[in-house]
C-alpha positions, -999 to 999 in steps of 0.1 A, spaced: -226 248 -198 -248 266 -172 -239 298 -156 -256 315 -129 -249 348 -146 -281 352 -160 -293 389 -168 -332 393 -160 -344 421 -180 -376 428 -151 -364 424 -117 -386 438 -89 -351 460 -77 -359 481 -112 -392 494 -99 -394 521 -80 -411 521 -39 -454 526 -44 -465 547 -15 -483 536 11 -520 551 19 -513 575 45 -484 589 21 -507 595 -5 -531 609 19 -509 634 32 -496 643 -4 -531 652 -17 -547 665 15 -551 703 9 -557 715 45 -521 695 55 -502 711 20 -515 747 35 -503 739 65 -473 724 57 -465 756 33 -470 786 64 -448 762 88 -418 769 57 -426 802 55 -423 810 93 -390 787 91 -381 811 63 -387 842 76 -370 833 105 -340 833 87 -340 863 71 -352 881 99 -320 867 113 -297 874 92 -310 911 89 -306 919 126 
């Protein structure tokens, strides 16, 4: 008796997404992470300046 419930311990669902080159790129490139990190600030400090006025 055959039943098409069979549990796979490995399916490829189980593995999580591998980035693709550019994403990598971006998340090592210094120059963009600096970048990246004064465009939160200014979003940040335009909040509290904001909420201070």
């Amino acid at each position: 008796m055959s039943t098409n419930n069979e549990i796979r311990a490995y399916k490829d669902e189980y593995y999580p997404p591998v980035p693709t080159r550019m994403t990598r790129f971006w998340r090592t490139c210094i120059m963009y992470q600096i970048f990246r990190f004064f465009v939160l600030n200014y979003k940040i400090m335009k909040m509290v300046v904001k909420g201070h006025s």
